[in-house]
N, C-alpha and C positions, 0 to 999 in steps of 0.2 A: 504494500500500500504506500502512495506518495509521502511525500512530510506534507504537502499542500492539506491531502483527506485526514492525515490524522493530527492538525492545527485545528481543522474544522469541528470533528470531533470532540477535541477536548475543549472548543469554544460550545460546541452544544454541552456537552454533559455538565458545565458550569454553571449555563443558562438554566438547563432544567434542574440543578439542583438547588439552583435561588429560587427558582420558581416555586420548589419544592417546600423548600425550607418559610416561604411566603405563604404557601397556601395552607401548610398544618401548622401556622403563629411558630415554629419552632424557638425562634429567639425567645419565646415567654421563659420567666425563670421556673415554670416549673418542669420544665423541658430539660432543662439544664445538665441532670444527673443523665437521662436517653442520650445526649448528644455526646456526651464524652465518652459513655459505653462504648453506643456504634463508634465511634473512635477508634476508642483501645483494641474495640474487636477487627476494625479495620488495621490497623496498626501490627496486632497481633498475627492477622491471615500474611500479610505482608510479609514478615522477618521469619513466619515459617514457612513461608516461600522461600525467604531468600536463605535459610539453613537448609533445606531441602536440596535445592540447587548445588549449596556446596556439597552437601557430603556425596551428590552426584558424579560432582566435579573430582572429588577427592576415590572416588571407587573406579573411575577410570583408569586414573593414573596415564594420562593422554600424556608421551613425552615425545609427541612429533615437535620438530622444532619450529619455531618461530622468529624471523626476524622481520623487525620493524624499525623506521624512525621515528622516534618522539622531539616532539619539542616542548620542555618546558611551560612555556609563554607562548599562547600561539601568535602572537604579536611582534616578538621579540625579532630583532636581523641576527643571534646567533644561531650556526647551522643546526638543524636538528641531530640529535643523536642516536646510534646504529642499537637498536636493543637485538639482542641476543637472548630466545626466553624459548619456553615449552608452550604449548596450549592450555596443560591443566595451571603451569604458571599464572601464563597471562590471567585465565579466565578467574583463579583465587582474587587474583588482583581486580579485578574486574567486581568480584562480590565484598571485596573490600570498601571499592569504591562508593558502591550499590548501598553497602550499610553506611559508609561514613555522610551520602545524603543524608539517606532517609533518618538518622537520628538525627541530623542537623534540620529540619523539613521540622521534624518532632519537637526542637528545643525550642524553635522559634516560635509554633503553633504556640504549645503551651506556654509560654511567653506572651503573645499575645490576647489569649483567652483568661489566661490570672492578673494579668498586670492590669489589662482595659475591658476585658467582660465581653467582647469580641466571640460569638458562639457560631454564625457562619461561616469563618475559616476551616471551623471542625468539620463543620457540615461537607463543604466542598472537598476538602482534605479525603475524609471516609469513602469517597466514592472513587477521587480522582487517584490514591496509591492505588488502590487496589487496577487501577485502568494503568497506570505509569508499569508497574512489574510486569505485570502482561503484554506488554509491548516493549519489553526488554532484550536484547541478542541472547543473553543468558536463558531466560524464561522460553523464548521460541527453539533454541537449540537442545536444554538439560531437561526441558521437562514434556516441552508438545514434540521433541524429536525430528525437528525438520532440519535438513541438513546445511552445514556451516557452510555456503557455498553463495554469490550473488551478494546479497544486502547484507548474508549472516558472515562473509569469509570476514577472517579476522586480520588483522585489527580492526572493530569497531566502530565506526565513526560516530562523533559526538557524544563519546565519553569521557566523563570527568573533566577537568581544567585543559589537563594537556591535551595537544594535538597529536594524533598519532596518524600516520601515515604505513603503505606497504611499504616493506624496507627494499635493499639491495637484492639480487639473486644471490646464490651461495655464489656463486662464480664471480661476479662484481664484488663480493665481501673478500674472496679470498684474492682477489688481485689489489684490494684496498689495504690490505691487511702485509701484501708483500713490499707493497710500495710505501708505507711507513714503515716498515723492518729493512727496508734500505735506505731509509731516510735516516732513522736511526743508526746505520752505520755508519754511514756517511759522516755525522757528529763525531761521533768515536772517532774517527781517522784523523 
């Protein structure tokens, strides 16, 4: 599916969950205990998705190699750099990633529901992880089993902060790799 159809998407399921949240008074305070549950309980399906996924990742033991360029800063003019990694690697890293949003997503919600009494964030929040995991390379590869190939081959796109790109060929890595180990002799001389 495009990014265009699934911008669309998460613009409707926003809309129908204001809507939603508009038409049962949900912001009433006595709602208040409901809307945190459906939360947690969203919250909850979440992160046993995403321990699922790992110990997936972890029962493979997938050690085809991988090489990629990352850059840091995807902003930045220094050149990106050559990662040298596995699959079951990368993709640990990948549900790394995956937890260290989504508790950050978590700290701020709660954050702004005790600090300001803010109870539609929760509301949108409970619908929309549950829609963001599901539409994860992780989630469509470790657990619906379609294969890592087209939109799922890895590296990723539009993960985490860094940039990651396809790396070098092995063939290109290892002519890169001779040509600074002459480089480096070269100094020595």
């Amino acid at each position: 599916m495009s990014s265009l159809n699934q911008t669309f998407i998460n613009i409707g399921i926003v809309l129908a969950a204001v809507q939603v949240a508009n038409y049962f008074k949900l912001d009433a305070p006595e709602n208040t205990l409901y809307i945190r549950i459906a939360y947690a309980a969203s919250q909850a399906a979440v992160f046993a998705c995403i321990a699922y996924i790992y110990t997936r990742i972890r029962a493979k033991k997938d050690k085809t190699e991988l090489i990629y360029n990352e850059s840091k800063f995807p902003f930045s003019s220094t050149p990106p750099e050559t990662i040298r990694s596995t699959v079951g690697a990368y993709d640990e890293e990948q549900v790394r990633s995956l937890v260290t949003q989504n508790l950050t997503t978590v700290a701020v919600l709660l954050f702004i529901t005790f600090r300001f009494g803010y109870l539609r964030p929760l509301v949108i929040q409970s619908v929309m992880a549950l829609r963001q995991i599901s539409t994860t390379p992780l989630f469509r590869v470790h657990i619906l089993g379609e294969a890592a190939t087209g939109d799922l081959a890895r590296p990723w796109k539009g993960t985490g902060t860094s940039s990651q790109t396809p790396g070098p060929t092995k063939k290109e890595l290892k002519a890169k790799e001779r040509k600074e180990a002459k480089k480096r002799l070269n100094r020595l001389d």
